[in-house]
Structures are given as structure tokens and as C-alpha cells.
C-alpha positions in Angstrom: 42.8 84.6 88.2 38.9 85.1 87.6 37.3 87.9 86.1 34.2 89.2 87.7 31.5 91.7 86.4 28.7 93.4 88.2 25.4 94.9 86.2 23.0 97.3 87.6 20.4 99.2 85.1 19.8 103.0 86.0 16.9 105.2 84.5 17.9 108.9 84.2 21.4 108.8 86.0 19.6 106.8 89.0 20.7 103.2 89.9 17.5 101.4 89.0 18.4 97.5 90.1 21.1 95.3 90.3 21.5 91.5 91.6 20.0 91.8 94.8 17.0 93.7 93.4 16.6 91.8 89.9 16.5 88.4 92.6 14.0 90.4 94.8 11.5 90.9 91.5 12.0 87.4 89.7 11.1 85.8 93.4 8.2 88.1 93.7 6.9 87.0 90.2 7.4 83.4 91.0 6.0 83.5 94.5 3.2 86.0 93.9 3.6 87.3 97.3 6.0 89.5 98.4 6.0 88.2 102.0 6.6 84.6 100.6 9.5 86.2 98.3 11.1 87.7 101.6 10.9 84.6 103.3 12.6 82.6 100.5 15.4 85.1 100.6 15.7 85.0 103.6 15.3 88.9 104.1 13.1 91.3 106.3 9.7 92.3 105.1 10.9 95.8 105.4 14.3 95.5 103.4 11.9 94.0 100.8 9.8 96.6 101.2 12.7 99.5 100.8 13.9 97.8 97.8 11.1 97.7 95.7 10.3 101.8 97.0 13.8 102.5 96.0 13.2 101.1 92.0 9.9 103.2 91.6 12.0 105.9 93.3 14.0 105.9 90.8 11.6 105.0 88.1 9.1 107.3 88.8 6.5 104.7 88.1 5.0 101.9 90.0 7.0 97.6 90.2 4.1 96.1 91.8 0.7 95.7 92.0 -1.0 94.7 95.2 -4.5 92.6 95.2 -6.0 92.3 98.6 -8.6 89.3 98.8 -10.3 86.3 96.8 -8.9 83.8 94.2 -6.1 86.1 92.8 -5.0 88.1 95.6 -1.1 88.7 95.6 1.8 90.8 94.7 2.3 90.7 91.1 4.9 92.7 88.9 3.8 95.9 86.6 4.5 95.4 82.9 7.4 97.8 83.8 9.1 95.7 86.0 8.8 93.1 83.8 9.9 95.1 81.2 12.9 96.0 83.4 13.7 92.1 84.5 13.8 91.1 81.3 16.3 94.3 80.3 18.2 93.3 83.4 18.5 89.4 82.3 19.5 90.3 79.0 22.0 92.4 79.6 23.4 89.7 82.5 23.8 87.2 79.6 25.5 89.7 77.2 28.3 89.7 79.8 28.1 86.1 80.1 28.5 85.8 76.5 31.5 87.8 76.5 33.1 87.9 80.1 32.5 84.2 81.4 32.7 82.6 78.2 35.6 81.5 76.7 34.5 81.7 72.7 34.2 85.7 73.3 37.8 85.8 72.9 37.5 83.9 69.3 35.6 87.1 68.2 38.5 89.2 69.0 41.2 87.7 66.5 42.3 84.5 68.7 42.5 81.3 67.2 38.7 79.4 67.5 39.5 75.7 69.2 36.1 74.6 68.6 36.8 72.1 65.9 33.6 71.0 64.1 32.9 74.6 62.3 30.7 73.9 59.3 30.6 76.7 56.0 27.2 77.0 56.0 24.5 79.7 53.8 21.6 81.7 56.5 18.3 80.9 55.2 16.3 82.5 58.1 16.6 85.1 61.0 14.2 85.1 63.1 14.5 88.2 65.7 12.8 88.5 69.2 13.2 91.0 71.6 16.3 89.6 73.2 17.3 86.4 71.4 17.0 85.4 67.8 16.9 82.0 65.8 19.3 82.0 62.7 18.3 78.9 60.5 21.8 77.9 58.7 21.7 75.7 55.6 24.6 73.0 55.7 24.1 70.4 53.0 22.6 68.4 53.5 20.8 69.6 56.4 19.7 72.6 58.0 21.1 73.9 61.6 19.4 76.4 64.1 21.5 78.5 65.9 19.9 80.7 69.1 22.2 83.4 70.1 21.4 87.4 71.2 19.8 89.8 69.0 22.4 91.6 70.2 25.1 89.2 68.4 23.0 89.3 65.0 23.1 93.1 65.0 26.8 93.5 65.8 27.5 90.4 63.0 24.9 91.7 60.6 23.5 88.3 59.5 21.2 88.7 56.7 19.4 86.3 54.8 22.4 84.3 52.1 24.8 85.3 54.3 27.3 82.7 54.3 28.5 82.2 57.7 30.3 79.4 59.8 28.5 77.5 62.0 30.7 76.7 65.0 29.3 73.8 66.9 30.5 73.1 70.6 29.0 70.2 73.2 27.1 72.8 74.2 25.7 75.2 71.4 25.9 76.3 67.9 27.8 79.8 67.6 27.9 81.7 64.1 31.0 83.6 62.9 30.7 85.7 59.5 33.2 85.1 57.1 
């Protein structure tokens, strides 16, 4: 048995986007063509069309911006939408983090099978708008762990916090003592 999740942002009640939309913007910003982004999705220049009129719908304020001629014509995403992506890929990893991976459940009282977890002091947090750096000291060395700001609000890591730093093939988690 598998869990699955699906994520869709709203703005004032309204669904705002989901996958298919969130897919639709991140092609358009690669592309810089909505025609081109249709094509690589294999979709109708209308159904494109509809789905980007039912976000500023539901917005109330304008996803894309469209310049007609010379060097930099194209379909480019408004800050907004960017702003939105962004909102939309952060909130997709959150569930990753805690739905698809299997350390979530470590953070609930279950015993933590990553081995290698090293007492360790933070000497830095370092916060961005969606994921933050927490430098750990371990003598002799110092570690860098990048998780969610999301995680280093709900922990509360502060500077001297000592912490554990809990070091799979794949990344370095922090849990508080």
C-alpha cells in the first residue's frame, strides 16, 4: 500500500493551481512561449489558454506577460506567478518531506534507523524564503545541513542549539535534543 497526496493553492476560497497548472507555468517559464509550452505538453493552445484565464480568474491579477516582436518577444511569467510557483513547489516538498519520506515518521516518536547521527552544537542559520542552511559544529569539523524553513521554525533551531545531526546516503537531517 502507497500513500498518495494531491496539493492545489487557492486565493480567497478559489482553487488557484494545482499539478497540471503548476506544470503549465514552470514550462511556460522555461520555454518562453506559451505555444512552445503547449506543444511540450502535449496540450491544445486553447486548454492552455483556459488554464492560465482560470488562475488570474481566481487571482484577480494578471500570470503572464505577453511581448509581441524583436529580440525578447515571448510569454513570460508576472512576479506573481512566480511568486505563486515557487509557493506551489514549496509546499509540494513539505509533503514530500513528510508523506513520501520515510524519516518523517522518526519525528513522530518512531525509532530513527539512520545510524551515523552525530551530537553536534548549531553555529549558523541561515534562512531563505523557503529553505535554510543550518551550519552544525561536530568536532572536529563543521557540517551544513539544508532542510525547509519550514523544519527550522517548527524545531526552533537557534544559534548553540545543540542538536543531532542525522546523516543518511542522501542528506543531512537535524533532530533537537
Amino acid at each position: 500500500m502507497k500513500t498518495k497526496t494531491k496539493l492545489w493553492l487557492t486565493e480567497g476560497g478559489k482553487p488557484l493551481i494545482g499539478e497540471g497548472k503548476a506544470i503549465l507555468l514552470k514550462t511556460i517559464d522555461e520555454e518562453k512561449s506559451l505555444n512552445k509550452a503547449r506543444k511540450k505538453l502535449n496540450i491544445s493552445y486553447k486548454h492552455a489558454w483556459q488554464m492560465l484565464k482560470n488562475i488570474e480568474e481566481s487571482a484577480g491579477k494578471p500570470v503572464v506577460i505577453s511581448v509581441r516582436g524583436g529580440n525578447q518577444q515571448g510569454t513570460f511569467l508576472t512576479d506573481y506567478a512566480k511568486e505563486v510557483l515557487a509557493e506551489y513547489e514549496a509546499q509540494k516538498q513539505i509533503i514530500h518531506e513528510t508523506v513520501d519520506d520515510d524519516t518523517f515518521w522518526e519525528g513522530v516518536g518512531l525509532k530513527i534507523t539512520a545510524r551515523n547521527q552525530l551530537a553536534g552544537r548549531v553555529l549558523n542559520v541561515e534562512d531563505g524564503d523557503i529553505i535554510s542552511k543550518v551550519k552544525i559544529e561536530i568536532e572536529p569539523t563543521v557540517v551544513t545541513s539544508v532542510i525547509t524553513r519550514d523544519a527550522v521554525d517548527k524545531l526552533d533551531i537557534k544559534v548553540g542549539d545543540r542538536v543531532l545531526a542525522i546523516i543518511k546516503s542522501t542528506e543531512v537531517m537535524i533532530g533537537k535534543r
